[in-house]
C-alpha positions as CSV (number, residue, x, y, z in Angstrom):
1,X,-3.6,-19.9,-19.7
2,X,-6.6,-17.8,-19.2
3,X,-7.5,-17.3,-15.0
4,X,-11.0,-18.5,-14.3
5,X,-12.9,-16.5,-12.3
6,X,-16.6,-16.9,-10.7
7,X,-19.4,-15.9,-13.9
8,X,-21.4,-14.1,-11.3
9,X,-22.1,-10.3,-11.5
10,X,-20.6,-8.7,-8.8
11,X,-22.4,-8.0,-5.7
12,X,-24.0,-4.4,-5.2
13,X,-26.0,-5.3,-2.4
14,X,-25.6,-2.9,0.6
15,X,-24.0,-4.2,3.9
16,X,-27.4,-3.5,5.7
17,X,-29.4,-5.7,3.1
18,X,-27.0,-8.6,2.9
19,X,-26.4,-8.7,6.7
20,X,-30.8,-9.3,7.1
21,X,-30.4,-12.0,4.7
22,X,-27.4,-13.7,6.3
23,X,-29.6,-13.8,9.5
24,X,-32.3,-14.9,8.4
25,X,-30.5,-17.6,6.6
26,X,-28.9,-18.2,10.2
27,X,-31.9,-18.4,11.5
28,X,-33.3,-20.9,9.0
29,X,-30.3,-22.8,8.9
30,X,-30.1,-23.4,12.9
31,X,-33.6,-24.4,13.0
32,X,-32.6,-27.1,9.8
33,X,-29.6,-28.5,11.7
34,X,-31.1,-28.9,15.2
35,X,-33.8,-31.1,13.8
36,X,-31.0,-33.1,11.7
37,X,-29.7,-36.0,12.6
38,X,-26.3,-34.8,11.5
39,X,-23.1,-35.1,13.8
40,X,-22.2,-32.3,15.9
41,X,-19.0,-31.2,14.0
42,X,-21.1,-31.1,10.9
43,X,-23.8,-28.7,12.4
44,X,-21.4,-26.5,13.5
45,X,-19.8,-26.3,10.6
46,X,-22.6,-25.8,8.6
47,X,-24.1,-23.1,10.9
48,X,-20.5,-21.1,11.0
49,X,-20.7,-20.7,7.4
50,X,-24.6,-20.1,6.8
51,X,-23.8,-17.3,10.1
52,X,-20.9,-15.4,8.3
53,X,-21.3,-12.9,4.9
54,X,-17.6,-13.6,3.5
55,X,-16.8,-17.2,5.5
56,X,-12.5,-18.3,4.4
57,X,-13.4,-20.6,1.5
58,X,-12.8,-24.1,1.8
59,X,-10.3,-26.6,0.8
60,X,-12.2,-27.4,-2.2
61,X,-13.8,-24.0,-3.1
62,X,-12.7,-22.0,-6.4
63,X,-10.3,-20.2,-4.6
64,X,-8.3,-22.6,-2.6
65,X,-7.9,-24.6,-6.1
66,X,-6.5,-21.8,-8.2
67,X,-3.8,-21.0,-4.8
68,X,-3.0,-24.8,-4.8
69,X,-2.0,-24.1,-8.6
70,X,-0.2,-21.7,-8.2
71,X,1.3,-21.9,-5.5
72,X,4.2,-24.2,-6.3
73,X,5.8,-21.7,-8.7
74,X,6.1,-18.9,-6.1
75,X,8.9,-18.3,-3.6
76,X,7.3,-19.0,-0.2
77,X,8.2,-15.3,1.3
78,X,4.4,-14.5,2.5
79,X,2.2,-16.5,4.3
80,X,-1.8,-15.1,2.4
81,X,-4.9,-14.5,3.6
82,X,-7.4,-17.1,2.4
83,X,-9.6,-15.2,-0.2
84,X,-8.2,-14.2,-3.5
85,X,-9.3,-10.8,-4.7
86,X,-9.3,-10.2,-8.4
87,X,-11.6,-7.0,-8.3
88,X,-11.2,-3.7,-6.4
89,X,-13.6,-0.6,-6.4
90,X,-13.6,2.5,-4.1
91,X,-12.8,0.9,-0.7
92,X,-14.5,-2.0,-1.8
93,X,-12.6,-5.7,-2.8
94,X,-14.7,-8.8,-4.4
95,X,-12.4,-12.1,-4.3
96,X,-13.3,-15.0,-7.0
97,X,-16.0,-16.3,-5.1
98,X,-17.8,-12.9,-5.8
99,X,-18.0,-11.7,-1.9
100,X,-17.5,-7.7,-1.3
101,X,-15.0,-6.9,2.0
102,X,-14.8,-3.1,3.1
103,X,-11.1,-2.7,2.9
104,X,-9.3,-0.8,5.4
105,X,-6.0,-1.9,4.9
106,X,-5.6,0.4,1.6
107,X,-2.7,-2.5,0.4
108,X,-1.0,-1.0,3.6
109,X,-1.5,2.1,3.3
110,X,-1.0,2.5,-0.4
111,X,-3.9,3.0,-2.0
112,X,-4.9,6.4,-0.7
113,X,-7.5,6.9,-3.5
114,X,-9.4,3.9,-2.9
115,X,-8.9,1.0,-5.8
116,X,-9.2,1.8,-9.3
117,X,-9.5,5.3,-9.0
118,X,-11.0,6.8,-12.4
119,X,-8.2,9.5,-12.7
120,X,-5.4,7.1,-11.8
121,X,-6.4,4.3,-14.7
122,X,-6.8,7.3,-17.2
123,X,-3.5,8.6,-16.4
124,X,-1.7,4.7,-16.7
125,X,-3.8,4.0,-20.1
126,X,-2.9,7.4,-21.7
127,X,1.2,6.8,-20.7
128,X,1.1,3.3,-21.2
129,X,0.1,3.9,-24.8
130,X,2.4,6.9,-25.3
131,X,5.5,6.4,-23.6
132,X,6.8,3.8,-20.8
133,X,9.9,3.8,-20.9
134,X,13.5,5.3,-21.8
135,X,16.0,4.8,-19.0
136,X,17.6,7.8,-17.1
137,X,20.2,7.9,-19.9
138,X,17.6,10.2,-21.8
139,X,14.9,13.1,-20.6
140,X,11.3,12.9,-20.3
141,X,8.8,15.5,-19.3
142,X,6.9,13.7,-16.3
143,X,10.3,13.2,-14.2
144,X,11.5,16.9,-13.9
145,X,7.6,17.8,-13.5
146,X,7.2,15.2,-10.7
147,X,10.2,16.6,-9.3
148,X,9.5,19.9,-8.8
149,X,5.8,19.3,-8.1
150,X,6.8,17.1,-5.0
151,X,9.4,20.9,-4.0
152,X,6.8,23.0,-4.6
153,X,4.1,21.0,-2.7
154,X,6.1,20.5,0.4
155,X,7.6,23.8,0.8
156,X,3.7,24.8,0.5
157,X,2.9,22.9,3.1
158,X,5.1,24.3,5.7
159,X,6.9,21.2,5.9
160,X,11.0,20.8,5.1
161,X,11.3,24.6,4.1
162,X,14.7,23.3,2.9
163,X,13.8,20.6,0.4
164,X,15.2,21.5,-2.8
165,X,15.4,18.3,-5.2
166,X,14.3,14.9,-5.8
167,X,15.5,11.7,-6.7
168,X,12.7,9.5,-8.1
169,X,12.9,5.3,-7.9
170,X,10.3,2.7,-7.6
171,X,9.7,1.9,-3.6
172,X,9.7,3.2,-0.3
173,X,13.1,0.7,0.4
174,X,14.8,2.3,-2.5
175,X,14.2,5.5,-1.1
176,X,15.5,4.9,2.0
177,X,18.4,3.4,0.3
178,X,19.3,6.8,-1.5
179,X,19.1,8.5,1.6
180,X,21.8,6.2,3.4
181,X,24.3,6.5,0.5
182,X,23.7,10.3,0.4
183,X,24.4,10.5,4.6
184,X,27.3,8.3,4.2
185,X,28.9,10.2,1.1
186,X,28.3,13.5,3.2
187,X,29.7,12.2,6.1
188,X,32.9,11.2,3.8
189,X,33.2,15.0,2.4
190,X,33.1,15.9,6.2
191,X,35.7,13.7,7.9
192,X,37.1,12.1,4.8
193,X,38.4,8.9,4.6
194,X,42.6,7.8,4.2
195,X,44.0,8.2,1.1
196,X,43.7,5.2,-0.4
197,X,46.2,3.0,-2.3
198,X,46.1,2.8,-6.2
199,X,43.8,-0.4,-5.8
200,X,40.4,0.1,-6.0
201,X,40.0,-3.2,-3.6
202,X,41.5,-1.3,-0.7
203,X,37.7,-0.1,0.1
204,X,37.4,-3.6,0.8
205,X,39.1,-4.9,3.5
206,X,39.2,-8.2,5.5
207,X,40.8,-6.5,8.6
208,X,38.9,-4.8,11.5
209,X,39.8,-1.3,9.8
210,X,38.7,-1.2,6.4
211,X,39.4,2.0,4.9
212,X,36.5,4.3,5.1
213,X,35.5,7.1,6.9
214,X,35.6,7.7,10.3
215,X,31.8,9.5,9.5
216,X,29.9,7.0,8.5
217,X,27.7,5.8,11.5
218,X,23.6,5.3,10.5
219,X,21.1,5.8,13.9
220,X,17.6,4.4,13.5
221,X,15.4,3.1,16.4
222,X,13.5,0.4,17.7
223,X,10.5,-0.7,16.5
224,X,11.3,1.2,13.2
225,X,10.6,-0.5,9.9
226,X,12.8,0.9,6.7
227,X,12.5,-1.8,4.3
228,X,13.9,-5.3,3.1
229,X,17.0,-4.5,1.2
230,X,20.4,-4.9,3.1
231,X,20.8,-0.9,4.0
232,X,17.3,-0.6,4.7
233,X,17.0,-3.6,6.5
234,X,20.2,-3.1,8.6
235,X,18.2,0.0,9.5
236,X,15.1,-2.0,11.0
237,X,16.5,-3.8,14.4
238,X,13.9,-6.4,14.0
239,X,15.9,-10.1,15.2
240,X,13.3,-11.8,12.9
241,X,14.1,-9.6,10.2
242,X,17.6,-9.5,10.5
243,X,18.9,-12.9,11.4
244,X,18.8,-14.7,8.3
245,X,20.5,-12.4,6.9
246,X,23.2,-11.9,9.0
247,X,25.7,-9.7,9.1
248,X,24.2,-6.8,8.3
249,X,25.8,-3.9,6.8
250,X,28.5,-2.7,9.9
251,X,27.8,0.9,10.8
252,X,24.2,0.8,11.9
253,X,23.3,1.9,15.5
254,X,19.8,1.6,17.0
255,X,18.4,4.1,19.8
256,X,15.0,4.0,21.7
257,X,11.8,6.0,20.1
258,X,11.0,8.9,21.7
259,X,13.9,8.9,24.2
260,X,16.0,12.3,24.8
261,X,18.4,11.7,27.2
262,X,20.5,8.9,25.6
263,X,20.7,11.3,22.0
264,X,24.2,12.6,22.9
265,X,25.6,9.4,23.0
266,X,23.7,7.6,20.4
267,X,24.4,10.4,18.1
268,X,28.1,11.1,17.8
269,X,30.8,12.6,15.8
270,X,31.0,9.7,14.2
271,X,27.1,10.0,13.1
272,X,26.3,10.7,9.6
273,X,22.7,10.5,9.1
274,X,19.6,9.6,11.7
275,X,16.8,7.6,10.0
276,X,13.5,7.8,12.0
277,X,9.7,7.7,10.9
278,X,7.9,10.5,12.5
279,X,5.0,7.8,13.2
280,X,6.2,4.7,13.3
281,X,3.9,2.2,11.4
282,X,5.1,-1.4,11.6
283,X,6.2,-0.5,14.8
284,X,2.6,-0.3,16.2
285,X,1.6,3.1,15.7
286,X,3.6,5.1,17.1
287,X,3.9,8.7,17.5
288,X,7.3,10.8,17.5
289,X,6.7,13.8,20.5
290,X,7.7,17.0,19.0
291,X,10.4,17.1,21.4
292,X,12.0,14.0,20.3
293,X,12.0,15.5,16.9
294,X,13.4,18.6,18.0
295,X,16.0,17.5,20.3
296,X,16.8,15.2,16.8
297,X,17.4,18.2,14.8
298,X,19.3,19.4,17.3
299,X,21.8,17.3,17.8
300,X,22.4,16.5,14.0
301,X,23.1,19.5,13.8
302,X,26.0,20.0,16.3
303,X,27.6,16.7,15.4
304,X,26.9,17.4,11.2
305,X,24.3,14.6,10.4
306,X,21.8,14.6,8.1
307,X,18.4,14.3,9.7
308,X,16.2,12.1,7.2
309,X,12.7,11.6,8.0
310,X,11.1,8.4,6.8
311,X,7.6,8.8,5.4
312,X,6.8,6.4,3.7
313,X,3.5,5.5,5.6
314,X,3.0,8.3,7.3
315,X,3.3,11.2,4.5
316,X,0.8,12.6,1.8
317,X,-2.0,13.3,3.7
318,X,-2.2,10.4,5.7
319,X,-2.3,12.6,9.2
320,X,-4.7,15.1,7.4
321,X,-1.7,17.0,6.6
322,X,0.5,16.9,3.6
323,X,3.4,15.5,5.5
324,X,3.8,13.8,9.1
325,X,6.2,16.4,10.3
326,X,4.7,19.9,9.1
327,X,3.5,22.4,11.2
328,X,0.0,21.2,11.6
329,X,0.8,18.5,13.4
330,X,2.6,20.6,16.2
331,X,6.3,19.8,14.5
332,X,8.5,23.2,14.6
333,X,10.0,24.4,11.8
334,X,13.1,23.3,14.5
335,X,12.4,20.0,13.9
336,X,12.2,19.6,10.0
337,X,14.7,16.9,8.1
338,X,17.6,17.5,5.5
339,X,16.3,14.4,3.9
340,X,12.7,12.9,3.5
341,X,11.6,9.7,2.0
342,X,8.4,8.6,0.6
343,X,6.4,6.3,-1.5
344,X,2.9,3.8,-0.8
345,X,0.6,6.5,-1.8
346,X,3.0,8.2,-4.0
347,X,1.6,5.5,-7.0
348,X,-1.8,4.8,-5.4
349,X,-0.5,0.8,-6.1
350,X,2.1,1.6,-9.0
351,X,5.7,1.2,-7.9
352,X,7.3,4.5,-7.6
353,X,9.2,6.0,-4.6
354,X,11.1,9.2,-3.9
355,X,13.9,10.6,-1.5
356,X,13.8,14.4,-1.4
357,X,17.1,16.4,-0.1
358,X,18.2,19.9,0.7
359,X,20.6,22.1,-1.5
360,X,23.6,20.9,1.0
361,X,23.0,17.5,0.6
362,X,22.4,18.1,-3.7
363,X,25.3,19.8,-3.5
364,X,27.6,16.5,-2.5
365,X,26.6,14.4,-5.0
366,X,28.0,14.2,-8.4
367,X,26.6,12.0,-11.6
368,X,27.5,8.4,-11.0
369,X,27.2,8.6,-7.2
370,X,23.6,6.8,-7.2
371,X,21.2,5.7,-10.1
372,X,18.2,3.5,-11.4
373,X,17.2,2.0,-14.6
374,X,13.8,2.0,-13.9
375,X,13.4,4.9,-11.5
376,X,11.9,8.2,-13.3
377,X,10.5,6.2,-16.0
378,X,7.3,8.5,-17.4
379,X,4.4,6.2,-16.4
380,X,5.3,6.1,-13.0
381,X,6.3,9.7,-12.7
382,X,3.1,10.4,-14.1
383,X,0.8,8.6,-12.2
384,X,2.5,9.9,-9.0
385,X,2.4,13.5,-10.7
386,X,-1.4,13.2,-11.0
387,X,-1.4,11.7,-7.4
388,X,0.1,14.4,-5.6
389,X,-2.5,17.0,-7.2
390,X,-5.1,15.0,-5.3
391,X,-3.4,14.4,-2.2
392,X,-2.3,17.9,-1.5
393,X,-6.1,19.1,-2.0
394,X,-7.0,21.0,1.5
395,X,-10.4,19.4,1.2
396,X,-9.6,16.4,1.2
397,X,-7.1,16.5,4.2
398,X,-9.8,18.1,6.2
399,X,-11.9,14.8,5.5
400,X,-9.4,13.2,6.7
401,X,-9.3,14.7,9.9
402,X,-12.9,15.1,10.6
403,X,-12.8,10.9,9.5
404,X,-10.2,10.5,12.4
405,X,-13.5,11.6,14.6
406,X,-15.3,9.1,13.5
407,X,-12.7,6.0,14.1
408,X,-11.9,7.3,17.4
409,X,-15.5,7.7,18.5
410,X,-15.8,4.0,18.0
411,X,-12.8,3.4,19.7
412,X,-13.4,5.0,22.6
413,X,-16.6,3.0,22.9
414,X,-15.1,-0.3,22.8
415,X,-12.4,0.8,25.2
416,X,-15.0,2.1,27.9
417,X,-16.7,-1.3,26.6
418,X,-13.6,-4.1,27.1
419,X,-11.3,-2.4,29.0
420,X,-9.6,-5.0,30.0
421,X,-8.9,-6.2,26.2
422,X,-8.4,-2.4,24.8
423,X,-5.7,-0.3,26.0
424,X,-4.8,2.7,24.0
425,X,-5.8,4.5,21.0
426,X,-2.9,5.9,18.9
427,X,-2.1,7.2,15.7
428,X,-3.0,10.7,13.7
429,X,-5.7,11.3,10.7
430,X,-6.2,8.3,9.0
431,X,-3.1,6.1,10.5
432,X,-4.8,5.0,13.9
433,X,-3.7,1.7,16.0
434,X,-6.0,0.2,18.6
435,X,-3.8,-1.3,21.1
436,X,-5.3,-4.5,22.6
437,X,-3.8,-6.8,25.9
438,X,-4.0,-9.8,23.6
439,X,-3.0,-11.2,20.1
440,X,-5.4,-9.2,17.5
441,X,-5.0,-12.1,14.7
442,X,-8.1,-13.8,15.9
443,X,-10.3,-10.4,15.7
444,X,-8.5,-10.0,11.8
445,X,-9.9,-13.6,10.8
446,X,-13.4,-12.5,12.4
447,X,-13.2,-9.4,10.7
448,X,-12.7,-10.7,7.3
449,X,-15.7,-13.9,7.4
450,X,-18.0,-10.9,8.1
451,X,-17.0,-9.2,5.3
452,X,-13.9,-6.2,6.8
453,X,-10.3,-6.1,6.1
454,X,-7.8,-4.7,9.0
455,X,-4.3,-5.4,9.8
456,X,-2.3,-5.8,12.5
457,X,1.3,-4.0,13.5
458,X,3.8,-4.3,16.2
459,X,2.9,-6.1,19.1
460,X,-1.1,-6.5,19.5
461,X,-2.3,-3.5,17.6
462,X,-4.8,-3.1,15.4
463,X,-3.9,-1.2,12.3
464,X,-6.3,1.3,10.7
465,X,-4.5,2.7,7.3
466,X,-7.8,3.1,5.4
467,X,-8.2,5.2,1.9
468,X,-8.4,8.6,2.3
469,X,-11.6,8.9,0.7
470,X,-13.5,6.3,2.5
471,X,-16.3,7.5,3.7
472,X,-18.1,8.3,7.4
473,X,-20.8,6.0,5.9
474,X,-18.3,3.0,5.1
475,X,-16.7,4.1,8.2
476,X,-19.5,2.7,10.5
477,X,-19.9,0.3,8.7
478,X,-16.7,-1.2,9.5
479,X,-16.8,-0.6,13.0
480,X,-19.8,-2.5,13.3
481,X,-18.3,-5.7,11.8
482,X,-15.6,-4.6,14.2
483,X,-17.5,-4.4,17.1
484,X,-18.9,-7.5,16.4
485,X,-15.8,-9.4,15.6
486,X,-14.4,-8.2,18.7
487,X,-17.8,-9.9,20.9
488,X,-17.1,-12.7,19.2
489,X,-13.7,-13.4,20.1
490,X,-13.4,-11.9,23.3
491,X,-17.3,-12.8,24.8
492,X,-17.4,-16.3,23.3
493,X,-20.5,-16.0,21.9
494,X,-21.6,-17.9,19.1
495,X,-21.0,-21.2,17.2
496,X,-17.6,-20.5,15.9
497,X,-14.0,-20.3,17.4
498,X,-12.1,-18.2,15.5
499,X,-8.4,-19.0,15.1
500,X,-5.8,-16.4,14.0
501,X,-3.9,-17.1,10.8
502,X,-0.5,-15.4,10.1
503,X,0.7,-12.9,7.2
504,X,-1.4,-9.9,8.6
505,X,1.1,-7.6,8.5
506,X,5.0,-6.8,7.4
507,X,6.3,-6.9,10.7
508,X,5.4,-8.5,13.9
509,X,7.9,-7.8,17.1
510,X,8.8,-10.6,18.5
């Protein structure tokens, strides 16, 4: 069954142009309704819609037709914006109904190239129509070259000056999943487990001692996010995460961000890997000190743990350098991980992930210890190969920062401007959070009718995680809707009353 989409060209009209003609349409429309006869209700109605460039569409638009179709076959695990976007360009989006939003969001993070990047389509169609794939029981050329590219890059860097291999799978969870079997099988070479009995089922054990060893222990912290599968998720101490779910995987201990003085007892003999993002992004953008890092690598090391570093948001460029925790960024060598995760822009939107590790932790594993069938497959590792060539370009991590400028001008003015609403600025590069006093979700739905696409993380923030090649251009452009989004909602002013909806982001504390 074909999907039907809107006949219309798409829109190429600049945001300047289209925002005179949607108030003088206002303008005309106002002056139509107040000499009507028509019921209140009605006139406001009809003036919201005529007042905003990319109103929600309505219950018996296009758009809300083709969700009501479809929506019956899919497992309810997301709660969607409104629009439907079938068309992405740059850091531009056109949903069915042929209206353009600026998108910062970047499909959280993800698409640090902007959508449809020229280079990353020509790399898919040239794989996709010579080889996809063959399953890790066989070699290909793109998963070794991956591989060493992702060494060689962030050794360059400055960053983990220990990383010495990769293993490649499909998503930022998965990742993180590799890295907590390979802390807990080091941890078992360290303090190794009871000999067990000839039974394989004695790893499984109903008492309060199964057999395992003593080294096993996995210390994350709050506000972290890891990921949705049971060791990742045991890792992210979220209540509304974990709870249907319960139990989660035993073993997991959870320590506050950024505090120093509780390390020596959160982190124990009994520790076998710390999992921490160096800027927590679900979490509401925040930003490890360079102490808490340090102090971190620190005290892995005196009790044996593997430090693993979780940047799966953070990483390639995102900060305006090539990982979260290198050097320019005021991390010490001191500080660096013996395992480091990553994946979002790793594919630019196709599923790939990988965990890097040092030669120690290489060392204790052994073939059959972990594995994928579609990890490593040659379109993916292509893609991301091709990926981290543009990602590690200096040029375009000095965009980066000089774009971080430009947000934070902006968000400085609206803090000198509400600051009662506006608290904080956080975040590094291109991974800023504007902290606000109240729930953002109504500024998100004012946002997107006017045409801008933000997110929300952790409690009350505003999440900036644009493409890294948006532009200073599209830049003020989206802090103009901003602006006005935010007058809206917090001044009262005009005809509409702007109601949050839910689904804005991955995670919200509660």
């Amino acid at each position: 069954m074909a999907l039907r989409l809107a006949s219309r060209p798409l829109a190429t009209t600049s945001i300047s142009t289209s925002l005179k003609a949607v108030l003088k349409r206002n303008a005309s429309v106002r002056a139509a309704t107040a000499a009507s006869t028509l019921p209140g209700d009605l006139k406001r109605a009809i003036e919201k819609e005529a007042s905003l460039a990319t109103p929600d569409p309505p219950s018996d638009s296009q758009t809300a037709r083709l969700v009501g179709d479809q929506k019956p076959y899919m497992v309810p695990t997301y709660v969607r914006a409104p629009p439907m976007f079938h068309k992405g360009e740059g850091c531009y989006l056109w949903d069915v109904e042929n209206r353009r939003y600026l998108d910062l969001t970047a499909g959280i993070a993800v698409n640090a190239l902007g959508h449809c990047d020229p280079g990353v389509a020509n790399a898919i169609a040239q794989q996709a129509s010579t080889l996809v794939h063959t399953s890790n029981l066989y070699n290909n050329p793109w998963i070794g070259s991956l591989s060493k590219l992702l060494i060689d890059l962030t050794v360059s860097s400055g960053a983990m000056q220990n990383a010495s291999r990769a293993f490649v799978c499909n998503s930022g969870s998965e990742a993180n999943e590799a890295a907590i079997k390979f802390a807990r099988k080091i941890g078992s070479q360290i303090s190794p487990p009871p000999s067990l009995s000839s039974s394989p089922t004695s790893l499984i054990s109903s008492s309060s001692d199964p057999i395992h060893s003593s080294k096993h222990k996995i210390v994350s912290f709050q506000s972290s996010f890891h990921g949705r599968t049971m060791g990742s998720l045991s890792a992210t101490p979220n209540p509304k995460y974990q709870r249907p779910f319960a139990p989660m995987l035993p073993g997991f201990k959870y320590g506050t961000f950024n505090d120093t003085s509780s390390l020596n007892t959160l982190i124990t003999e009994n520790t076998c890997g710390v999992l921490v993002e160096p800027i927590q992004g679900e979490g509401g953008i925040q930003v490890a000190t360079p102490a808490f890092l340090t102090a971190l690598r620190r005290r892995c090391d005196e009790v044996g743990a593997l430090l693993i570093y979780d940047e799966i948001q953070c990483g390639l460029s995102r900060t305006g350098s090539f990982w979260a925790h290198g050097p320019a960024n005021g991390i010490p060598v001191e500080a660096q991980p013996d395992v480091l995760t990553t994946a979002k822009a790793l594919g630019n939107g196709y599923p790939v992930g990988a965990t890097l590790v040092s030669e120690r932790v290489s060392n204790g594993m052994v073939t059959g210890d972990h594995g994928t069938t579609f990890g490593g497959n040659p379109l993916a590792c292509r893609v991301a190969h091709y990926m981290l060539g543009r990602l590690a370009d200096e040029e375009l991590q000095k965009g980066v920062l000089e774009k971080e400028k430009v947000f934070r001008r902006h968000f400085e003015g609206l803090k000198k401007r509400y600051p009662e609403i506006v608290q904080e600025v956080r975040g590094k590069g291109l991974m800023l959070g504007l902290q606000l006093s109240q729930d953002p979700a109504p500024v998100v739905t004012a946002c997107r009718e006017r045409g801008l696409l933000v997110i929300t993380a952790g409690t009350n923030t505003l999440r900036f995680v644009p493409p890294l090649v948006v532009s200073k251009e599209q830049i003020e452009e989206g802090m103009s809707i901003l602006t006005e989004a935010i007058k809206v909602v917090f001044e009262k002013e005009g005809v509409e009353n702007v109601l949050g909806t839910d689904g804005q982001q991955e995670m919200r504390a509660r």
